[in-house]
Backbone as JSON, one array per atom type, in Angstrom:
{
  "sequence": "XXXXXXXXXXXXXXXXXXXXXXXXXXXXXXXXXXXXXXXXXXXXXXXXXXXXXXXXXXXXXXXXXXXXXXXXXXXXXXXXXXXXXXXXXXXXXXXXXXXXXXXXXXXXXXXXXXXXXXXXXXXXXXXXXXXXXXXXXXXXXXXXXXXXXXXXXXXXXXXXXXXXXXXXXXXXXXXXXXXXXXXXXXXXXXXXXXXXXXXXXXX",
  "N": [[-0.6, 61.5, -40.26], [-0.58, 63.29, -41.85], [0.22, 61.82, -44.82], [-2.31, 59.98, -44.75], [-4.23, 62.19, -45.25], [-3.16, 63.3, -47.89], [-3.53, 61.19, -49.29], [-6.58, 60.32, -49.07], [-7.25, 63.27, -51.11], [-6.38, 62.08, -53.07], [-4.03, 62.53, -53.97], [-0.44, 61.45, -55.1], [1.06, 58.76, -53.03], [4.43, 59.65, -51.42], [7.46, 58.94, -52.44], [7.95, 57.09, -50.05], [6.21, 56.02, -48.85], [5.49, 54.17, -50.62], [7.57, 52.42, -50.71], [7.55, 51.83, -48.06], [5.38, 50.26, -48.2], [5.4, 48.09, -49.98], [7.91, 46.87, -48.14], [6.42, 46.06, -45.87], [4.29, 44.49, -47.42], [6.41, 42.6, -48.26], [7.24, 41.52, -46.26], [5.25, 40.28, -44.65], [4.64, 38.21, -46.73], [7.2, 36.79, -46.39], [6.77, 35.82, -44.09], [4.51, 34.25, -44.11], [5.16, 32.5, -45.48], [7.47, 31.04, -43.98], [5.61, 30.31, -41.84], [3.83, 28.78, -42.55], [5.71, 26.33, -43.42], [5.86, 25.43, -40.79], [5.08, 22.48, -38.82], [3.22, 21.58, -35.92], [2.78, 18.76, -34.12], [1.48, 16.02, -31.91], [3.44, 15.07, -29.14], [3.24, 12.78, -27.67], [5.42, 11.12, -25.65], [6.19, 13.23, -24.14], [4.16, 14.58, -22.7], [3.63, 12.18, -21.35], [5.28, 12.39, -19.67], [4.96, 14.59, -17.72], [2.42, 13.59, -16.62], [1.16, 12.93, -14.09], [0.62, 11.9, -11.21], [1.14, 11.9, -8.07], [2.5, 13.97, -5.4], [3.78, 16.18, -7.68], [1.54, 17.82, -9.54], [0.83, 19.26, -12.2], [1.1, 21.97, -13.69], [0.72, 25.92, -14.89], [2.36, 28.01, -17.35], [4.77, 27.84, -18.54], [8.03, 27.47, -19.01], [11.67, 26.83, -20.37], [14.88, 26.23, -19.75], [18.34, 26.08, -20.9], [20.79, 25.01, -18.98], [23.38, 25.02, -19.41], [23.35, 27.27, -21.11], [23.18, 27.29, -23.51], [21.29, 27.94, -26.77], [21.17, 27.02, -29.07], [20.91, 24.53, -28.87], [23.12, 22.88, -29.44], [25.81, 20.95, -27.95], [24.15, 19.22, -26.36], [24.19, 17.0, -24.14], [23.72, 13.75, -22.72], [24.39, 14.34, -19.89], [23.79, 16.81, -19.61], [21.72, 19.4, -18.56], [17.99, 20.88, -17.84], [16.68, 23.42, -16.83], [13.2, 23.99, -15.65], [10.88, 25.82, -15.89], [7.69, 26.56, -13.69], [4.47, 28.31, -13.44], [1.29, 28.76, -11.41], [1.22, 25.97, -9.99], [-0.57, 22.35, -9.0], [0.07, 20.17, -6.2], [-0.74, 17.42, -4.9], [-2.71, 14.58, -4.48], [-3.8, 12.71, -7.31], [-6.66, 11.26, -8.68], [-8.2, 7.9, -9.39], [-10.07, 8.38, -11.68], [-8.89, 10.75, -12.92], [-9.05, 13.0, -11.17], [-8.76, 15.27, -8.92], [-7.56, 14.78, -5.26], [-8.68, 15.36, -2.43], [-7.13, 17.78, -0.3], [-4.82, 18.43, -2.19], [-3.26, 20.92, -3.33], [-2.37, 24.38, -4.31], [-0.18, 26.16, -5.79], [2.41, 28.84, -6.28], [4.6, 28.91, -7.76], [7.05, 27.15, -9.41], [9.91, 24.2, -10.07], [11.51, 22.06, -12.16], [13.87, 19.7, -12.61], [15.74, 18.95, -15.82], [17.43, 15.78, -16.46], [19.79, 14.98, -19.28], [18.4, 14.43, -22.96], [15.95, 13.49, -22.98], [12.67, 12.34, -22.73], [12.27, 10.97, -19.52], [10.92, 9.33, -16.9], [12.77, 9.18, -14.89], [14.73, 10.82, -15.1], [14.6, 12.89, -14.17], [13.26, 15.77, -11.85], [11.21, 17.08, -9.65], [10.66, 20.17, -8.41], [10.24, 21.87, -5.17], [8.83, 25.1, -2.63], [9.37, 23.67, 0.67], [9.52, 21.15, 0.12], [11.57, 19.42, 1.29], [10.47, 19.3, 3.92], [7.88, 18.33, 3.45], [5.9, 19.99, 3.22], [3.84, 22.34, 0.86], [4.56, 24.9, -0.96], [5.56, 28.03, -2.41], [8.43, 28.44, -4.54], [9.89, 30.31, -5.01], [8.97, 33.48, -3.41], [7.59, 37.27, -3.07], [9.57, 39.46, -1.65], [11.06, 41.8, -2.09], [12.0, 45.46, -1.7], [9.59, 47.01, -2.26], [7.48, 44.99, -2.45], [4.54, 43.82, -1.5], [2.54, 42.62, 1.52], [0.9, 39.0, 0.64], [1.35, 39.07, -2.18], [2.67, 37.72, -5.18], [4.41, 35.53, -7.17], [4.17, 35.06, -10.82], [6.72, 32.94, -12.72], [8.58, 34.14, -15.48], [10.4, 34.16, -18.27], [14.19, 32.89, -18.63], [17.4, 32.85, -18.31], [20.66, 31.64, -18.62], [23.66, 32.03, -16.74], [26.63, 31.36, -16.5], [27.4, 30.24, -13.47], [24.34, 31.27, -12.72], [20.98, 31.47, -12.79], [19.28, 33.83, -14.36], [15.96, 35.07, -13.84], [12.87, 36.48, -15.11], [10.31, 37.76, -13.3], [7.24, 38.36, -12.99], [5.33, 40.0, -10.5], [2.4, 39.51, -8.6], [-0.59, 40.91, -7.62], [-3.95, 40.37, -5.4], [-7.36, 41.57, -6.59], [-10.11, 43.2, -6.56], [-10.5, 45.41, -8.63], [-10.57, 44.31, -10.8], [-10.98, 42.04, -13.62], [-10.32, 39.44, -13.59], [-9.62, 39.05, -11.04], [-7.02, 39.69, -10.53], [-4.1, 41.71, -10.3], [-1.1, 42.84, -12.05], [2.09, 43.87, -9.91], [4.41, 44.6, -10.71], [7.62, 43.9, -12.03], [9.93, 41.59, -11.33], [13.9, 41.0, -11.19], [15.01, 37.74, -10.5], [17.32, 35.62, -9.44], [18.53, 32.86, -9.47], [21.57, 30.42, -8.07], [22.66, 28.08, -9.03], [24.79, 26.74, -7.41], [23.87, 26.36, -5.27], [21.89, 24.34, -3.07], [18.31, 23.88, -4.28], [16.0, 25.64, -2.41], [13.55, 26.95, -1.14], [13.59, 29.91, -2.05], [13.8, 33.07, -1.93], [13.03, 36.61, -3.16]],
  "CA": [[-1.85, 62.17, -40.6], [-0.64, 63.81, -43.42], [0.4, 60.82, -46.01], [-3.76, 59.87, -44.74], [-4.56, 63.55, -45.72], [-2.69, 63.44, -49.22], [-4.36, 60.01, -49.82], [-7.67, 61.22, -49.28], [-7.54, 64.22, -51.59], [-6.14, 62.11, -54.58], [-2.36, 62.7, -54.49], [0.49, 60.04, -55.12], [1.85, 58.99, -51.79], [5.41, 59.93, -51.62], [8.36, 57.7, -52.5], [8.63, 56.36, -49.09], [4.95, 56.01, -49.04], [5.39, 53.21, -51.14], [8.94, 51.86, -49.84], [7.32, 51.0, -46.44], [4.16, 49.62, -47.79], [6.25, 47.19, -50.69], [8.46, 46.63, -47.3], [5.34, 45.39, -45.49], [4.4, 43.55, -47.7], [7.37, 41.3, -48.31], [7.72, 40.51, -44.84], [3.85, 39.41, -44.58], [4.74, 36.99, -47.35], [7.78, 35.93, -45.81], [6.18, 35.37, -42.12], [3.43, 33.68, -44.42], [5.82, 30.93, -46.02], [7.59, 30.54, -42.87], [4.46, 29.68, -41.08], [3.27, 27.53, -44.11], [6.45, 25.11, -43.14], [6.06, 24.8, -39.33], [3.71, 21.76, -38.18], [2.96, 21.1, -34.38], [2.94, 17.55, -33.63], [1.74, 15.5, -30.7], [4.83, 13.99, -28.41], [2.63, 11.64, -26.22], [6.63, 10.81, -24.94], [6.6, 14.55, -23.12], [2.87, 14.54, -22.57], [3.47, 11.22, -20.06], [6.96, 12.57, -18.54], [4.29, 15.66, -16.79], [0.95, 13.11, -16.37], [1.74, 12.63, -12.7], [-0.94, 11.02, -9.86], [1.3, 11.63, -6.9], [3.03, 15.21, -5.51], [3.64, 17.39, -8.53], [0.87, 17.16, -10.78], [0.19, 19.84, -13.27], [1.08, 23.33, -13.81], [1.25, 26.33, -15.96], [3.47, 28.94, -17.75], [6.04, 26.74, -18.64], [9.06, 28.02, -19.39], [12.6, 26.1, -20.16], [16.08, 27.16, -19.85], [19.51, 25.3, -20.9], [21.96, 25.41, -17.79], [24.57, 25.44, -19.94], [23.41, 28.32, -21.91], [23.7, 27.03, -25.29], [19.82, 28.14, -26.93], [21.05, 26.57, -30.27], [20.33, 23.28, -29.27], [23.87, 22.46, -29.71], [26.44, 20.17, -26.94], [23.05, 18.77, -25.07], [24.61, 15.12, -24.26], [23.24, 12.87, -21.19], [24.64, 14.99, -18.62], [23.14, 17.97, -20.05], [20.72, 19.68, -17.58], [17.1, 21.99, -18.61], [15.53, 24.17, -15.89], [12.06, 24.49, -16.03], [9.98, 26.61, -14.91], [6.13, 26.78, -13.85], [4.09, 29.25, -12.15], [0.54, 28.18, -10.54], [1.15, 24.2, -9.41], [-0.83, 21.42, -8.01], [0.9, 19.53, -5.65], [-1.26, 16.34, -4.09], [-2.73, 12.95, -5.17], [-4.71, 12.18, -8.12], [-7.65, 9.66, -7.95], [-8.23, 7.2, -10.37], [-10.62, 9.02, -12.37], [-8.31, 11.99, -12.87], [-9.91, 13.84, -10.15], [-8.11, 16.07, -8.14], [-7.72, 14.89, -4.07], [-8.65, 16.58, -0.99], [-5.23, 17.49, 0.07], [-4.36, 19.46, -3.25], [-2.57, 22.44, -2.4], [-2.19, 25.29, -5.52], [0.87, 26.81, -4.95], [2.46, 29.68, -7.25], [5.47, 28.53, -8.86], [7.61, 25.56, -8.79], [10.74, 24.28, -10.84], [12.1, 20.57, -12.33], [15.34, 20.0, -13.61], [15.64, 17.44, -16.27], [19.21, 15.34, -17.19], [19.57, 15.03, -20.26], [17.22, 15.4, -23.74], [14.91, 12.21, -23.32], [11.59, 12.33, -21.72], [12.42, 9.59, -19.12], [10.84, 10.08, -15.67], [14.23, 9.07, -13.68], [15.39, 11.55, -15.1], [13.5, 14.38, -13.98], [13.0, 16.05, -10.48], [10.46, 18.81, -9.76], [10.8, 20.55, -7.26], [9.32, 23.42, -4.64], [9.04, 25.26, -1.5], [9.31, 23.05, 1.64], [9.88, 20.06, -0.41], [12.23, 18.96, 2.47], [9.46, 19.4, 4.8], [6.52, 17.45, 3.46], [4.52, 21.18, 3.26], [3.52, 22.68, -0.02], [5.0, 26.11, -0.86], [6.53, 28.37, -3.85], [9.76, 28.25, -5.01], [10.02, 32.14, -4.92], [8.62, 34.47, -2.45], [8.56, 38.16, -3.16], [10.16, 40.29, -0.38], [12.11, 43.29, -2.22], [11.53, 46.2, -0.71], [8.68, 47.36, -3.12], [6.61, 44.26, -2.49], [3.45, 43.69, -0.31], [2.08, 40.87, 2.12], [-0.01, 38.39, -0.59], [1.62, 39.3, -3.79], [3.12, 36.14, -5.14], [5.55, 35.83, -8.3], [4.75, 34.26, -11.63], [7.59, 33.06, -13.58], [8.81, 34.28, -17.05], [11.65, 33.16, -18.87], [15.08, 33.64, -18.09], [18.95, 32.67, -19.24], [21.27, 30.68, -17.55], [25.36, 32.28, -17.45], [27.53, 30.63, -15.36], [26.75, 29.26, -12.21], [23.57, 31.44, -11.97], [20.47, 31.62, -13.55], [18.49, 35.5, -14.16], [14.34, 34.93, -14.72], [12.13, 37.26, -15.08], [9.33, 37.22, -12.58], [5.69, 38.93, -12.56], [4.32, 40.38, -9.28], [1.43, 39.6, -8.77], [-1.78, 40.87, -6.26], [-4.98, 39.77, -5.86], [-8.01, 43.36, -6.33], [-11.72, 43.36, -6.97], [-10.39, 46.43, -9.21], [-9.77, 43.14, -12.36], [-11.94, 41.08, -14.32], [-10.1, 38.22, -13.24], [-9.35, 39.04, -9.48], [-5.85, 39.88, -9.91], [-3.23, 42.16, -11.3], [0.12, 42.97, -11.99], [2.37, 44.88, -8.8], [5.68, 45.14, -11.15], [8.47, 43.0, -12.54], [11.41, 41.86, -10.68], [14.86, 39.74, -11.67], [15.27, 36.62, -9.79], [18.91, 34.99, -9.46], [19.02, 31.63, -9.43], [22.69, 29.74, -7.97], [23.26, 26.41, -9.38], [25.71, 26.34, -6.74], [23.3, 26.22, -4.07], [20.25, 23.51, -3.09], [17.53, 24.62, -4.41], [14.56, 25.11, -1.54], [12.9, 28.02, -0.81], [13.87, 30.72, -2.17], [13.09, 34.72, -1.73], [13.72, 37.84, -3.77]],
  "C": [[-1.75, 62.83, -41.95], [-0.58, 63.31, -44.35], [-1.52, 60.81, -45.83], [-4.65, 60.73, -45.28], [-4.62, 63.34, -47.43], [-3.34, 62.23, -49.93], [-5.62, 60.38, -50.34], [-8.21, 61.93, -50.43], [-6.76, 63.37, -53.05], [-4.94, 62.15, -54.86], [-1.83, 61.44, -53.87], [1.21, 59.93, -53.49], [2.88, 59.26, -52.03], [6.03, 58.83, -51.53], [8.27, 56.68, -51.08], [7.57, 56.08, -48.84], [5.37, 54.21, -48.83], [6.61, 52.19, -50.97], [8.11, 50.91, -48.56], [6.32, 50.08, -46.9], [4.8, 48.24, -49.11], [6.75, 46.54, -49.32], [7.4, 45.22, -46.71], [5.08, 44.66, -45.75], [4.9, 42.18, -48.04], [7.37, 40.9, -47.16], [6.59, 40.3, -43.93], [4.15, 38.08, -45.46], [6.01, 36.44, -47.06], [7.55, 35.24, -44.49], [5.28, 34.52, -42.55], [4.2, 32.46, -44.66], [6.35, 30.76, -44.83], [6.97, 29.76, -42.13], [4.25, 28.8, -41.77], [4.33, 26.36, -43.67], [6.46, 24.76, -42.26], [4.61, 24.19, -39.09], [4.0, 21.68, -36.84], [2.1, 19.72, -34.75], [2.81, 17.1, -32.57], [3.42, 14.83, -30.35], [4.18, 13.33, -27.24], [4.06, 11.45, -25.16], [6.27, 12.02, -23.5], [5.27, 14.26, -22.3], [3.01, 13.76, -21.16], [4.21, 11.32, -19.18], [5.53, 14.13, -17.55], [2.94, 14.77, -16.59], [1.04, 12.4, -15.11], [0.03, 12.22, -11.93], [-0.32, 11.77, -8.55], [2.04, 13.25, -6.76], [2.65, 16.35, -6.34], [2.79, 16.99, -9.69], [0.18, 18.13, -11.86], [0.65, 21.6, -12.87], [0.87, 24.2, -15.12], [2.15, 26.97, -16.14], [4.6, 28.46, -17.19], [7.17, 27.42, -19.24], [10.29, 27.05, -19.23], [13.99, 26.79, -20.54], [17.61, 26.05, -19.6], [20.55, 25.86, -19.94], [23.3, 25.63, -18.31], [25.06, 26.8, -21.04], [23.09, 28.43, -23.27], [21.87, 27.0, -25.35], [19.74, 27.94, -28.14], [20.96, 25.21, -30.42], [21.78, 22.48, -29.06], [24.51, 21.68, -27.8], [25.08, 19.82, -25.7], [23.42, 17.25, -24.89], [23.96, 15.04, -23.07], [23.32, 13.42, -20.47], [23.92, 16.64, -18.63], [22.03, 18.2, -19.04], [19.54, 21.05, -18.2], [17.06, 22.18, -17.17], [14.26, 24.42, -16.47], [11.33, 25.04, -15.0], [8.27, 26.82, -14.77], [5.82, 27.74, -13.21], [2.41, 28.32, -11.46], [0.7, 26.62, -10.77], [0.04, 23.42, -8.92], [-0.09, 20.18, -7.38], [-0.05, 19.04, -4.96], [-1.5, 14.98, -4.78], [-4.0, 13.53, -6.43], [-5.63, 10.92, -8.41], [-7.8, 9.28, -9.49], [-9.11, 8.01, -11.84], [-9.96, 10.6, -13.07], [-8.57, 13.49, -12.21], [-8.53, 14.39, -9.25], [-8.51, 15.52, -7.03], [-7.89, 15.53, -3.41], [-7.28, 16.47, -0.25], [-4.66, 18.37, -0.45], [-4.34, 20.23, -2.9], [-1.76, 23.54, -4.09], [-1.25, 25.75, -4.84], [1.49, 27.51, -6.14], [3.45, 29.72, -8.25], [6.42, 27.63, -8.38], [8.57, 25.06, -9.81], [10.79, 22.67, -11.08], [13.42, 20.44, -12.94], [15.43, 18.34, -14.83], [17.11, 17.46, -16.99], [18.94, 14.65, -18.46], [18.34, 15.6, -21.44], [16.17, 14.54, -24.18], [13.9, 12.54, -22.16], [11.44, 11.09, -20.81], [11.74, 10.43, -17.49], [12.04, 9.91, -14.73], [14.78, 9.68, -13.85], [15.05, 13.53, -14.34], [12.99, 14.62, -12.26], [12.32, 17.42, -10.33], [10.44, 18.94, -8.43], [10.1, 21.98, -6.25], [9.45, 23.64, -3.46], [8.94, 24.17, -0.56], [9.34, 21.45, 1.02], [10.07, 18.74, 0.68], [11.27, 18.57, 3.79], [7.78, 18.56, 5.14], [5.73, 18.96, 2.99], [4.73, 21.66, 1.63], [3.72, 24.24, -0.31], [5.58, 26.52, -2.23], [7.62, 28.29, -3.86], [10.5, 29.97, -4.17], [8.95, 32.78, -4.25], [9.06, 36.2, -2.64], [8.72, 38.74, -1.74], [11.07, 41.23, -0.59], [11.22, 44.34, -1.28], [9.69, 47.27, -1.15], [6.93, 46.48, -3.0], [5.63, 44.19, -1.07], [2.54, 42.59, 0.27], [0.48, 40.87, 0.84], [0.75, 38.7, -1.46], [2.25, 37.93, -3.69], [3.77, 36.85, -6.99], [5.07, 34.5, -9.82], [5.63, 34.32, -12.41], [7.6, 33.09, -14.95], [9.99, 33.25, -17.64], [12.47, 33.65, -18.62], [16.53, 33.64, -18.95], [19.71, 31.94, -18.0], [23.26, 31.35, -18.23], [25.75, 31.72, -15.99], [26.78, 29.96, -14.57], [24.99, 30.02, -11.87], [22.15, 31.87, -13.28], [19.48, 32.73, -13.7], [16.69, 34.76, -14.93], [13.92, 35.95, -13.87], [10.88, 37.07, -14.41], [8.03, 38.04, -12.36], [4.92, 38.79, -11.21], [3.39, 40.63, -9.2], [-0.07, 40.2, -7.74], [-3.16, 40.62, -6.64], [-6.1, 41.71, -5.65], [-9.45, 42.72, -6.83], [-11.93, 44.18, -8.47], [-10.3, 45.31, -10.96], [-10.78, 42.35, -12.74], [-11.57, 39.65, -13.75], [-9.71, 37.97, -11.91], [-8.19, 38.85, -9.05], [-5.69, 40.57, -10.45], [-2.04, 42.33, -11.41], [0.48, 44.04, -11.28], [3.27, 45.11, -9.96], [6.37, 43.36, -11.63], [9.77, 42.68, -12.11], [12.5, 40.59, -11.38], [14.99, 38.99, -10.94], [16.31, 36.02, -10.38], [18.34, 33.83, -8.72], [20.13, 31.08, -9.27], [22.23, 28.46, -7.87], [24.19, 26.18, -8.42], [25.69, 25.61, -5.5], [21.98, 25.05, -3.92], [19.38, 24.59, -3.49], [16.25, 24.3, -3.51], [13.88, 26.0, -1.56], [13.33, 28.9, -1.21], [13.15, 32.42, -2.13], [14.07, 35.67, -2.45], [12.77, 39.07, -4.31]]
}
């Protein structure tokens, strides 16, 4: 309030005034050239590895996470494994027209793992609650001790150390009290073991 004051009335800002706002500015025109060199590019390849008809057919808040850790890109060979992560799913058929079936079952978050770093579908397995079962279900279920029947979990992003992988997960409930007819309960960590099948899980 006071530099805004001293402005105002006509006096020089003070050294540091002009420090921060020089500052500022360089690192507007470096965030500017930066941007200036990054294009986005279709990859029809990826595009057709998620354009599914049958089971898993579309989600969002996508999130991906190297099992091996490495987030420089580096030692990803053939055997190499991503986690990915979605939160709301559709899981049923798709009709010729790209119509959604009666059947389709929304469900709140749901995972795939893909081998290697080629968009191949044999390589790729998505996966979700009751899988095993034929039934349609989330991945994650909350049930700490904080949480309340209905809330449901979308997923953030996470990290992958060792055998287990930590994501960040948004609790969610549904209220009248929201423009959009939900809101956020809280934020909990979800552990992931690579060690273990992945089916159902709760946390």
């Amino acid at each position: 309030m006071k530099n805004s004051q001293a402005c105002q009335r006509g006096r020089r800002p003070g050294r540091f005034s002009e420090l921060l706002v020089a500052a500022l500015s360089m690192t507007v025109t470096i965030a500017s050239a930066d941007t200036e060199m990054l294009v986005a590019v279709p990859a029809p390849e990826w595009t057709a590895l998620f354009d599914r008809e049958h089971d898993w057919t579309g989600a969002d808040g996508i999130f991906s996470i190297p099992l091996n850790g490495r987030e420089d890109g580096e030692a990803h060979g053939p055997n190499f494994r991503t986690l990915i992560l979605f939160s709301d799913t559709a899981i049923g058929e798709v009709g010729s027209s790209a119509e959604r079936l009666d059947g389709t079952t929304l469900v709140n978050n749901t995972l795939a793992v893909l081998r290697g770093t080629e968009p191949r579908a044999d390589r790729i397995e998505f996966l979700w609650g009751g899988k095993i079962t034929g039934e349609s279900a989330a991945v994650f279920v909350p049930e700490t001790p904080m949480a309340q029947d209905g809330e449901w979990y979308w997923l953030g992003d996470g990290v992958a150390i060792g055998d287990l992988v930590h994501i960040l997960a948004i609790r969610m409930r549904k209220t009248e009290d929201a423009v959009f007819g939900f809101a956020t309960s809280g934020v909990n960590l979800l552990t992931l073991d690579l060690t273990r099948p992945v089916g159902a899980s709760r946390a």
